[in-house]
N, C-alpha and C positions, 0 to 999 in steps of 0.2 A: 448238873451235867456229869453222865459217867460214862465209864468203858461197858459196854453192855452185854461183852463176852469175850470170851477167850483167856489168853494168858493174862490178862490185866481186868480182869471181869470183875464189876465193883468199884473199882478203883474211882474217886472223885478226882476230877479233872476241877485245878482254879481257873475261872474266867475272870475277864478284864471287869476293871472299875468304869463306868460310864455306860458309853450306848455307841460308840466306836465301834467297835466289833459285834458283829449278831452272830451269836452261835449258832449252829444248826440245831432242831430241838432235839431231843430222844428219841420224836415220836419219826421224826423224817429220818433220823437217821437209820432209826431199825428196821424203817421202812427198804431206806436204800442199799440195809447191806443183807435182806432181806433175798432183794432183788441182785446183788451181785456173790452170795455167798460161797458156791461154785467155783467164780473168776478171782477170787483171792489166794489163795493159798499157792505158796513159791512165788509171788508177782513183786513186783517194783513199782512201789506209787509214787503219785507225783501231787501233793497236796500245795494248788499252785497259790491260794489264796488263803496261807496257813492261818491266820488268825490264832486259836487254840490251839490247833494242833490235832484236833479231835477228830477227823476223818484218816489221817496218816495211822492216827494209833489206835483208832478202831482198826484200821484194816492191820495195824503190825499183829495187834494182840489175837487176832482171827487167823494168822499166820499168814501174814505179805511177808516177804523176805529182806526187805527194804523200803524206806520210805524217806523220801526227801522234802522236806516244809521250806517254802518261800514265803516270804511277809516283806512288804517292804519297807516297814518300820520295826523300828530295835524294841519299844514294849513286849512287840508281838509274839518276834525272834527270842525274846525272856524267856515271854509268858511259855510259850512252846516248849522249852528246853526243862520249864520247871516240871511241864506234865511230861516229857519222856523220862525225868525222873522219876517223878513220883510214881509213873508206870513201870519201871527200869526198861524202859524199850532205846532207852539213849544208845544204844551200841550196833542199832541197826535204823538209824537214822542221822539224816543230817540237815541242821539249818542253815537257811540262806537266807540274809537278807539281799533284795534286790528289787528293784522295780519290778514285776512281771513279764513284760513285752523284753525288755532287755537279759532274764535271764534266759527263755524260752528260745529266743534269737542267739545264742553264746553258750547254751549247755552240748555237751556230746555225749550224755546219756541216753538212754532209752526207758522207757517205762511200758508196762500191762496193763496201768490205769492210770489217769489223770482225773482227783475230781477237781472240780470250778464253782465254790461257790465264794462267789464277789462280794464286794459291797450293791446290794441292791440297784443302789440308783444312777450307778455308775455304765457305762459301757463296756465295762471291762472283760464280760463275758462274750458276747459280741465280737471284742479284739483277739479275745485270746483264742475263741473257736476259728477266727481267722487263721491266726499262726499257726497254730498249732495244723489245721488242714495245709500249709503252706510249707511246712518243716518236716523229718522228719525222725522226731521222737518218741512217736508210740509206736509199737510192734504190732506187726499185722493177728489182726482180731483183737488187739486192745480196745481199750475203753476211753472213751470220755465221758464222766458223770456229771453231769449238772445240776446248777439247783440256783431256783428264779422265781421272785411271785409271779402270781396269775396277771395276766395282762402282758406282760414281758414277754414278746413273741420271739421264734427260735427260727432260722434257716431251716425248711424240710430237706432241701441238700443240699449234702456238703460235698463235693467231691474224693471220692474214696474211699467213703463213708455212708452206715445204714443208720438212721434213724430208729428209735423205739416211739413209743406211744408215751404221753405223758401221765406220767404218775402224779396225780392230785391228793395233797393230806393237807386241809385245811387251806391255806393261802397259798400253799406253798405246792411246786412243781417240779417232778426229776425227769431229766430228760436224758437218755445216752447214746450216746453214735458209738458205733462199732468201725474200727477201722476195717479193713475190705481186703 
């Protein structure tokens, strides 16, 4: 797993020991920042389901201007902090550990993008595309990025919110509502 451009372009990212965390691959990722390339640059991300860390620091080293990593375990929150080292992007990010639903519920930031990719087989994505339409900390025409296998069905509306088309790379699915 690496940084696949920008100021960190190269860079190998460490992943976790086990099967805990699934990373997003290369190939989905290039896909999705493919599709968001445009909407990065000066943004504030919100990498709610940090795991590695690797969707916040794709989008820092592409030029986001900030990016915030939640994980609600301390490995994760590590792990995270070793790859904004080893990308030196530690200086325009910060970690959280927290539940998700309860930081989402208690932060008073704002962000241009959120992406959400959960653990699979959880509802997590589901709760949070709730909140998140229920709160309000994305800025109007932000993003929410997701990412869900196939079979994993998504709300067509959300209120406030546009719907895109899903993007299929192999098992895998992005989906992103645009705030309105």
């Amino acid at each position: 797993m690496r940084v696949i451009t920008g100021k960190a372009r190269g860079v190998v990212l460490k992943t976790p020991d086990g099967m805990e965390t699934r990373p997003t691959t290369d190939r989905v990722k290039e896909a999705l920042f493919s599709i968001l390339q445009f909407d990065i640059p000066g943004c504030a991300v919100l990498d709610l389901f940090g795991g590695t860390g690797q969707l916040g620091i794709e989008a820092l080293s592409r030029g986001a201007s900030k990016a915030v990593f939640v994980d609600a375990g301390e490995p994760a929150c590590r792990l995270i902090r070793e790859n904004l080292r080893r990308t030196k992007l530690e200086n325009q990010a910060k970690v959280v550990r927290s539940d998700y639903l309860q930081y989402l519920t208690t932060t008073r930031e704002k962000f241009d993008i959120i992406f959400l990719d959960p653990p699979y087989a959880e509802v997590f994505l589901e709760n949070a595309l709730k909140c998140i339409s229920e709160i309000d900390i994305l800025q109007s025409g932000g993003i929410i990025a997701t990412e869900r296998p196939i079979g994993k069905e998504l709300p067509w509306e959300i209120t406030g919110f546009t719907r895109s088309k899903d993007y299929k790379y192999g098992n895998t699915l992005i989906t992103l509502y645009r705030k309105l």
